[in-house]
VOGU-3710 file (C-alpha; in Angstrom, 3 decimals, decimal comma):
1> xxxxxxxxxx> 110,888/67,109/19,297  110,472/63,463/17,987  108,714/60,714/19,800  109,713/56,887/20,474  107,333/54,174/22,406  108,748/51,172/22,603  106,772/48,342/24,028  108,924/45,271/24,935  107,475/41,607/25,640  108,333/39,165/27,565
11> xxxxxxxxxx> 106,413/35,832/27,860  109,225/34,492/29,678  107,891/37,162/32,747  108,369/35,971/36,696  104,854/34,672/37,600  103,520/34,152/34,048  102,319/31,027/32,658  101,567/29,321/29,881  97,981/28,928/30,969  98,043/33,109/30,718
21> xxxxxxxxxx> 100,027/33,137/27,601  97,117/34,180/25,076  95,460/36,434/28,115  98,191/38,494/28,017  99,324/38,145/24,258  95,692/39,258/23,266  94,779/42,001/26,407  98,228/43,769/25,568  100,342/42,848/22,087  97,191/42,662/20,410
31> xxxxxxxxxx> 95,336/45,545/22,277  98,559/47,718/21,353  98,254/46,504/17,503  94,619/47,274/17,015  94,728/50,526/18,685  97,509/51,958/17,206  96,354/50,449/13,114  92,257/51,655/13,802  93,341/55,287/15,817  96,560/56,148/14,171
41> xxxxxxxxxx> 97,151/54,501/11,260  100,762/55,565/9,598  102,282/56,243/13,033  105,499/54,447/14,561  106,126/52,884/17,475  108,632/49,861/18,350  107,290/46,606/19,258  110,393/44,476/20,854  110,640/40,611/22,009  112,446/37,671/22,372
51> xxxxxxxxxx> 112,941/34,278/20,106  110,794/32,506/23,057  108,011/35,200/23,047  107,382/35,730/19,289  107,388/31,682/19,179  104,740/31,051/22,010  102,740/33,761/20,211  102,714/32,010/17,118  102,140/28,801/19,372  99,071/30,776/21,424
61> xxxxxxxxxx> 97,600/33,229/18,968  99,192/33,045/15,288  96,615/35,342/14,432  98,445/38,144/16,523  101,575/37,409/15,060  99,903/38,167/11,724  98,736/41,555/12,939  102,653/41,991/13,858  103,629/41,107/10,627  101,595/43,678/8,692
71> xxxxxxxxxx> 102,340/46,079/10,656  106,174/45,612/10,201  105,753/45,206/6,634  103,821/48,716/6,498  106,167/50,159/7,902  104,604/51,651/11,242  105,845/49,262/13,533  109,866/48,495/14,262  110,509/45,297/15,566  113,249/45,252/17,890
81> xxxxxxxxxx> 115,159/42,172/18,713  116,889/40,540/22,069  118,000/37,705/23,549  116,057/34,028/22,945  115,082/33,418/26,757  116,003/36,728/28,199  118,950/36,096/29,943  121,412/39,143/31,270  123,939/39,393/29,271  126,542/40,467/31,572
91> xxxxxxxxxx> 126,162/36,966/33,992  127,667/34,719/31,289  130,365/34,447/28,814  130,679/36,477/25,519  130,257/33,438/23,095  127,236/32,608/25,074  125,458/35,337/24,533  126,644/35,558/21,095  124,159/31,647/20,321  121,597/33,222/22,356
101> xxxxxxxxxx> 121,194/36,621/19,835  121,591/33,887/16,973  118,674/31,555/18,421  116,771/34,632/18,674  117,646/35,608/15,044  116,698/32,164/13,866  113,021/32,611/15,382  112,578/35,984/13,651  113,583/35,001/10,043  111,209/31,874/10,321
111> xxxxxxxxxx> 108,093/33,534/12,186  108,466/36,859/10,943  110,875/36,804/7,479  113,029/39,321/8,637  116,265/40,144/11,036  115,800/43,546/12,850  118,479/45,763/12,840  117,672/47,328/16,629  118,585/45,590/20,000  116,832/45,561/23,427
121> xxxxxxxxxx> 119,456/44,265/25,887  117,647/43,004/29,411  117,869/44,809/31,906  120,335/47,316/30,103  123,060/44,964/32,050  126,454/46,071/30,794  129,702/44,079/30,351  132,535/45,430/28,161  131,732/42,894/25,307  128,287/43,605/25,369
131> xxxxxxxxxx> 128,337/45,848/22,325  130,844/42,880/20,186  127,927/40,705/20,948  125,679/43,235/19,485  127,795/44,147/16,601  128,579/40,177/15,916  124,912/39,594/15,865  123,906/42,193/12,936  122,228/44,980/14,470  122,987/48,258/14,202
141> xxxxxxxxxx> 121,193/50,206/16,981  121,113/49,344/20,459  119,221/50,453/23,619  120,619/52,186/26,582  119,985/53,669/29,842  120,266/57,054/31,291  121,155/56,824/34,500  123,710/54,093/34,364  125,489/56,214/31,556  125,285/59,234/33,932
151> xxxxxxxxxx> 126,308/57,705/36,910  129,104/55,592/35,280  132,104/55,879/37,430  134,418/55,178/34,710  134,133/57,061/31,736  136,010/57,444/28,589  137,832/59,827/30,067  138,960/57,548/33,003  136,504/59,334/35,695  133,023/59,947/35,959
161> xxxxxxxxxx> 131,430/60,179/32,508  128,666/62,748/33,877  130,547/64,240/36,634  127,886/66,809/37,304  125,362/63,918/37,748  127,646/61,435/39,454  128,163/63,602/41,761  124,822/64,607/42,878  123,067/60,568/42,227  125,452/57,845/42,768
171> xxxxxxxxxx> 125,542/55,473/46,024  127,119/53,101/47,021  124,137/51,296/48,875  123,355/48,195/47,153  119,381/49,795/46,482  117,202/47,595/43,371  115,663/50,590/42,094  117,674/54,340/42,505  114,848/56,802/41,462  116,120/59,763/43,530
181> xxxxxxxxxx> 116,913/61,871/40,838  118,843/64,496/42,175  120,312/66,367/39,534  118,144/69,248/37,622  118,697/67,592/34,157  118,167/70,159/31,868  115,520/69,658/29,143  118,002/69,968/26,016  120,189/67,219/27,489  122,003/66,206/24,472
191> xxxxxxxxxx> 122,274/62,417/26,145  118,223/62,367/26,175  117,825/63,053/22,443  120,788/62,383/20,426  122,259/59,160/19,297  125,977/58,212/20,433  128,006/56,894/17,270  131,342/56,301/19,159  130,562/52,993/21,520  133,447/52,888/23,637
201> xxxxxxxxxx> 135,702/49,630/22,412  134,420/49,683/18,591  135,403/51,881/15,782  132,915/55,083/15,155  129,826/54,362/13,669  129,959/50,722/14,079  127,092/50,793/16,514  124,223/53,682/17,680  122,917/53,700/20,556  119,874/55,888/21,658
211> xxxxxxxxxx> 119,011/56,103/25,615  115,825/55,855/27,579  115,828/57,232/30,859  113,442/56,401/34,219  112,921/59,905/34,351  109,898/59,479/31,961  109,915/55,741/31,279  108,823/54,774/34,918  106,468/57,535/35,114  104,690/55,788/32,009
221> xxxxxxxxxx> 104,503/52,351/33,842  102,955/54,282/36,482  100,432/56,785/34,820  98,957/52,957/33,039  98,288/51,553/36,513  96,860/54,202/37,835  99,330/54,913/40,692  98,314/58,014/42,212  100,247/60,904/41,489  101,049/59,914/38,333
231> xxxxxxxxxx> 97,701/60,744/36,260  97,625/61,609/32,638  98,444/65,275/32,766  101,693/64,721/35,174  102,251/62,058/33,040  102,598/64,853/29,798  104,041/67,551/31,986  106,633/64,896/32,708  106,964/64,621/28,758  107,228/68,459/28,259
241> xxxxxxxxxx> 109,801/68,906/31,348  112,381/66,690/29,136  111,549/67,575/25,832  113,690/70,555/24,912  115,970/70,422/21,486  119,273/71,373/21,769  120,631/74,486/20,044  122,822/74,008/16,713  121,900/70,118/16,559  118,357/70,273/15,149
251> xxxxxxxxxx> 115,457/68,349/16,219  116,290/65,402/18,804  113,790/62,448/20,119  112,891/61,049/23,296  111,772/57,976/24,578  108,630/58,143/26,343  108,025/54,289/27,224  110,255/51,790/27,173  109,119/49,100/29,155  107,088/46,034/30,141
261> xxxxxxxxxx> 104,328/45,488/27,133  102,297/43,649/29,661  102,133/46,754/31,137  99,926/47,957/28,568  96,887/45,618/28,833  97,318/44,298/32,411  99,046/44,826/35,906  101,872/43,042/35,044  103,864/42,545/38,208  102,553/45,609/40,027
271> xxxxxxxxxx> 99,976/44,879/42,683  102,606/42,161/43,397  105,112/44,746/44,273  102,834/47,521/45,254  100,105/45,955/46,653  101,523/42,797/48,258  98,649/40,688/46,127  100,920/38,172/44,379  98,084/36,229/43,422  96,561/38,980/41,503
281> xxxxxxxxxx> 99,037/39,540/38,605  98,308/39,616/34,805  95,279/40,875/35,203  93,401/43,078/32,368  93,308/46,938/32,741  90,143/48,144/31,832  91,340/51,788/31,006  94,258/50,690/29,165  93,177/51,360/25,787  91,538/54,545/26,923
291> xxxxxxxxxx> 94,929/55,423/28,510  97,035/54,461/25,540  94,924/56,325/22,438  94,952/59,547/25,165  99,050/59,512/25,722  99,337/58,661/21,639  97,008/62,054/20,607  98,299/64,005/23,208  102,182/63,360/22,299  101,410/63,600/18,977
301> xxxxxxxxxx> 100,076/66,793/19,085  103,590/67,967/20,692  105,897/66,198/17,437  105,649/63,005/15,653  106,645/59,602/16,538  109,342/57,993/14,902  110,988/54,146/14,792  114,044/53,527/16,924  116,244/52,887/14,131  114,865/56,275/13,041
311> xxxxxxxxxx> 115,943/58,136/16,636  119,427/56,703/16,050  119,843/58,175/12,512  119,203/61,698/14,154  122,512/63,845/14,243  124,919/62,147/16,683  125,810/63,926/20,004  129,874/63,032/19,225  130,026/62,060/22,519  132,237/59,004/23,267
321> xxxxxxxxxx> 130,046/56,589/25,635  130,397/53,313/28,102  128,898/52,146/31,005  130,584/50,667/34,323  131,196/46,748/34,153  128,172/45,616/35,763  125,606/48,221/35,319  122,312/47,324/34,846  118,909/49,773/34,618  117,206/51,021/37,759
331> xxxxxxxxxx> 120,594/51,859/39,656  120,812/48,011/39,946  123,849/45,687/39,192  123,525/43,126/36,757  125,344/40,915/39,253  122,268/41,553/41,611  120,335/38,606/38,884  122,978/36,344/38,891  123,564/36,369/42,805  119,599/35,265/44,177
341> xxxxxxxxxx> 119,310/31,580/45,348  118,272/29,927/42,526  120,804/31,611/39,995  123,835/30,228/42,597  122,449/26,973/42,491  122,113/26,133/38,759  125,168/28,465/37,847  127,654/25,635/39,134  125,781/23,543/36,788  125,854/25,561/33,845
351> xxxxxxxxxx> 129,371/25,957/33,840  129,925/21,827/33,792  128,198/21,883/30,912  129,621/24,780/28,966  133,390/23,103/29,930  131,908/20,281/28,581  130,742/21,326/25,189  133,695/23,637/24,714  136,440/20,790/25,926  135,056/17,621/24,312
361> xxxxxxxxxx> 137,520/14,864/23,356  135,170/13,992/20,795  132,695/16,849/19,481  129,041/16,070/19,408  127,376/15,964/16,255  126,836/19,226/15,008  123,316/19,045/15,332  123,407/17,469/18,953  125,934/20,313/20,253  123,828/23,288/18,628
371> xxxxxxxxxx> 120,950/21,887/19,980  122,755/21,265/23,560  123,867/25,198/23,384  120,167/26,477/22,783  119,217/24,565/26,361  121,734/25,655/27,867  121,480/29,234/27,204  117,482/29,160/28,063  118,518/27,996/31,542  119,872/31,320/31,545
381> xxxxxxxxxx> 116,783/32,983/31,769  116,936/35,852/34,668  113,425/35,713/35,162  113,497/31,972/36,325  115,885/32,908/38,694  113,773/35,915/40,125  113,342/37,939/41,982  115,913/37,772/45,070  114,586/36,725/48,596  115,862/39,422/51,271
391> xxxxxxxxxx> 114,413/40,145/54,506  112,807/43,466/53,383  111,278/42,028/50,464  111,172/38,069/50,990  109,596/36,885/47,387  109,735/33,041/46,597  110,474/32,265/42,748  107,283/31,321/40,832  107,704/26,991/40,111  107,162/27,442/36,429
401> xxxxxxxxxx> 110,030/29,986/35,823  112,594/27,786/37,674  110,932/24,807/35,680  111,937/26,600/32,522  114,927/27,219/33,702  115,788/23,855/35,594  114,384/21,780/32,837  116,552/23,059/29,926  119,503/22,721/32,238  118,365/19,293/32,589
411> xxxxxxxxxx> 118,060/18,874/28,724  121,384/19,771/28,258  123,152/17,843/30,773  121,717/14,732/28,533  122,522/16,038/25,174  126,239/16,255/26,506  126,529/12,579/27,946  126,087/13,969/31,427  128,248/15,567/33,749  130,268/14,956/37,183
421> xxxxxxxxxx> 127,168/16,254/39,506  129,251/14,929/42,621  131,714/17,700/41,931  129,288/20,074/42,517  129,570/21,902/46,400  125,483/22,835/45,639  123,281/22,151/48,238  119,774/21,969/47,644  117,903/21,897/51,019  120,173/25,271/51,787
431> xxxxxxxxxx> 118,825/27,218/48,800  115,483/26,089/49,887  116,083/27,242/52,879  117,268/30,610/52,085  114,059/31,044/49,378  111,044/29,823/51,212  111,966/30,192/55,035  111,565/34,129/55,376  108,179/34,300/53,766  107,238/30,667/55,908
441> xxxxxxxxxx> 108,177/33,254/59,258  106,217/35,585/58,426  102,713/32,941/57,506  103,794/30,971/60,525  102,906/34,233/62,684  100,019/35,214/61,151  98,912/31,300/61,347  99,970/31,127/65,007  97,677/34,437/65,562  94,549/32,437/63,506
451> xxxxxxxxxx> 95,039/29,771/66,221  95,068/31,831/69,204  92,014/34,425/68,314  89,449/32,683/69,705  87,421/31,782/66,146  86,844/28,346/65,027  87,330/28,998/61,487  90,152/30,992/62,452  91,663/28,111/64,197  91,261/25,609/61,161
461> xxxxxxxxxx> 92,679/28,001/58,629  95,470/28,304/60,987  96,550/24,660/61,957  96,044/23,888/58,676  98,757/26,661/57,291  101,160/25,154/59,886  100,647/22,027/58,583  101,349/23,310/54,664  103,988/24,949/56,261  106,032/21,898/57,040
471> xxxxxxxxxx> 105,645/20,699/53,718  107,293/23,733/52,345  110,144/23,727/54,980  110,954/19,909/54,883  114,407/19,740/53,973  115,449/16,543/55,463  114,716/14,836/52,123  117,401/17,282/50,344  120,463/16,549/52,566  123,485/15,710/50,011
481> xxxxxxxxxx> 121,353/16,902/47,040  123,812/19,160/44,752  120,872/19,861/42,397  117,157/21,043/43,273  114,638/19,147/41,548  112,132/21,534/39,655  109,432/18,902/40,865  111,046/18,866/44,580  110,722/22,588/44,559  107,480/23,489/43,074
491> xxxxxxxxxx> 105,981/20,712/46,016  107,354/23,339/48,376  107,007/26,308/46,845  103,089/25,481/46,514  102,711/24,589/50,033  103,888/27,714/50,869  101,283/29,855/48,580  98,583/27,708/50,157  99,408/28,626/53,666  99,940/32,496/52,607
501> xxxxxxxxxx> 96,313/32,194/51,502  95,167/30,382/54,149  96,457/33,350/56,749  95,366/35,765/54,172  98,225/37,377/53,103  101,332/38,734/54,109  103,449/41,685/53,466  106,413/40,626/50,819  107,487/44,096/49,654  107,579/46,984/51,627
511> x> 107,315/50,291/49,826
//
């Protein structure tokens, strides 16, 4: 059995700023380069990210992004490519997408001298032109997911494509993250370790794709931050469980991370969503090195690592393959990121624009209307639209990822003359409403509480959450606004984290 670790980066991650750009660029890109080059020099492993990301490393630590570059040009590292600003695909139109891959490609051939031939799409959100936009874009390989293929209603056959799975793991409940693995997937699967060559809606062989599955990819996220129950020797029996070559089609690969980079260097997201610390995210991992060289020797010991591209080259599984319209990794929907507050506000927006830029009477300058397109498309970003505000999980979207978002939007509703904002039937003190006033519920008890215990300090921390409290809620000021103001919001959404301090904490995700 072959190997694959692909680490994928994202700079444009919910709740990271520029201020931790280099933090996290150096405590896990960089971490991951020097390990791998000093304690296994000559072996692969896939390093993936955006336009955006490898440009605000060369903006925060060029030096990293000559580490990169030797260690693409020696051949151990694959760089894998993806969107510019990590939008999803699926949310927006084909052509679209298609300038996005292109801005991307633009980044890579300037920064890095080179167009990668493998594809990381977000979220593994699926639309049926998803692979054209892949194809269009030059690459040849492209990522997939496991359980989305095997609980695909709709199959090339016209019903379930893994009936025996379907079966057993599909819902119909409207769940984030489906981990309830029900089925006994055997350990010679030949959808775990073989490449498809027959994407459903191109030719053969136009374009491979090779699948990771949560099976072992979440259980890696895990086993780095320490989760109990997921320690290094689960973590490898994990590994062992699903590594089982199938007879007749010689040795097949599997994917044993592919994830969040920032996973491998610092917490990432995940005393956020564990934990209920949102304050305490992107924080360095002290082990993770340790963690990292111990997974590398101990897989390698079991078969050598190989590149993606190399994974897809393996002897094809002839299996026809497609994923339902709307799919996305997890057992999410890729509608799921395009339906939260923020994503319904701006999307009205967007689409002025696009008509815009697609209908003009008179076309822009070329220069003007490319340069119109690459805002637009960052306002696309899913992350700056993330993550959704529901009653068992009320989160508030981080003020610099809406900036990002907001701010580009804004960008290229100037480049194209402006557009009718009257038309819009937006409101902006609603989506306020529906981000920050479930979280503000749950502060205004806890302050309330402060105020009635008895303490003085007690009492001042909690009149003076109340008082943040209002600021965050005010929504008077909004009435007839069509678009939220990335200034008007971050005002509120501040106030709010001051009074969740103040009350110390509240629970946002319940596990």
């Amino acid at each position: 059995m072959k190997y694959v670790a692909i680490f994928h980066a994202n700079l444009n991650y919910a709740y990271l700023t520029p201020d931790n750009y280099e933090f996290v660029v150096r405590e896990a890109y960089e971490m991951t380069f020097d390990t791998m080059r000093q304690n296994f020099p000559g072996t692969k492993y896939v390093f993936e990210a955006s336009g955006y990301t490898v440009e605000m490393m060369e903006k925060y630590a060029p030096d990293v992004v000559v580490k990169l570059k030797d260690a693409i040009h020696d051949g151990t590292c694959e760089f894998m490519g993806s969107p510019y600003a990590h939008p999803m695909l699926p949310n927006f139109p084909e052509g679209d997408g298609l300038k996005t891959l292109e801005f991307s490609m633009r980044a890579y051939e300037r920064i890095l001298g080179m167009r990668p031939e493998s594809f990381w799409n977000p979220e593994c959100g699926w639309r049926s032109y998803v692979p054209r936009q892949v194809l269009s874009a030059g690459y040849k390989y492209l990522t997939g997911d496991f359980e989305s293929y095997s609980r695909c209603e709709r199959g090339p056959g016209g019903g379930p494509q893994r009936p025996e799975i379907y079966e057993k793991e599909t819902t119909k409940e409207k769940n984030f993250y489906n981990f309830d693995f029900k089925f006994d997937l055997p350990a010679d699967d030949y959808a775990l370790h073989y490449p498809f060559n027959h994407v459903l809606g191109l030719e053969p062989e136009q374009l491979r794709v090779f699948l990771r599955s949560d099976r072992v990819c979440q259980y890696a996220v895990r086993y780095f931050m320490g989760m109990p129950g997921y320690s290094h020797e689960e973590y490898l029996a994990t590994i062992d469980r699903y590594s089982g070559d199938r007879a007749g089609m010689g040795e097949g690969a599997l994917v044993i991370f592919a994830d969040d980079a920032e996973y491998i260097g610092t917490n990432g997201w995940f005393r956020l969503k564990y934990q209920n610390k949102p304050d305490n995210v992107f924080e360095r991992v002290p082990d993770a090195k340790d963690k990292l060289i111990a997974l590398v020797d101990a897989v390698k010991a079991r078969g050598d690592f190989i590149s993606f591209a190399d994974a897809c080259q393996l002897t094809p599984n002839q299996q026809p393959i497609t994923w339902d319209d709307d799919a996305a990794w997890h057992g999410a929907l890729a509608s799921t990121w395009a339906s939260t507050p923020m994503a319904r506000m701006l999307r009205p927006w967007q689409d002025l624009i696009r008509d815009k830029l697609e209908s003009a009477s008179e076309p822009l300058p070329r220069s003007v209307a490319d340069r119109a397109w690459f805002h637009l498309t960052n306002s696309y970003n899913s992350d700056g639209q993330w993550p959704p505000t529901l009653p068992q999980a009320p989160h508030i979207i981080h003020p610099f990822n809406y900036s990002y978002c907001f701010e580009n939007l804004l960008c290229a509703h100037h480049l194209v003359g402006g557009v009718a904002l009257d038309s819009l039937s937006t409101d902006a003190a609603a989506t306020i409403g529906e981000i920050l006033e479930m979280q503000s519920l749950l502060i205004r008890k806890k302050a309330e509480d402060l105020i009635s215990s008895g303490s003085d300090a007690n009492r001042a921390d909690g009149e003076k959450a109340l008082h943040y409290l209002k600021v965050a809620t005010e929504k008077r000021s909004l009435t007839g606004q069509k678009i939220l103001d990335s200034g008007q919001y971050t005002v509120r959404a501040d106030a709010l984290v001051t009074a969740r301090r103040l009350v110390g904490g509240v629970e946002i995700e319940k596990n």
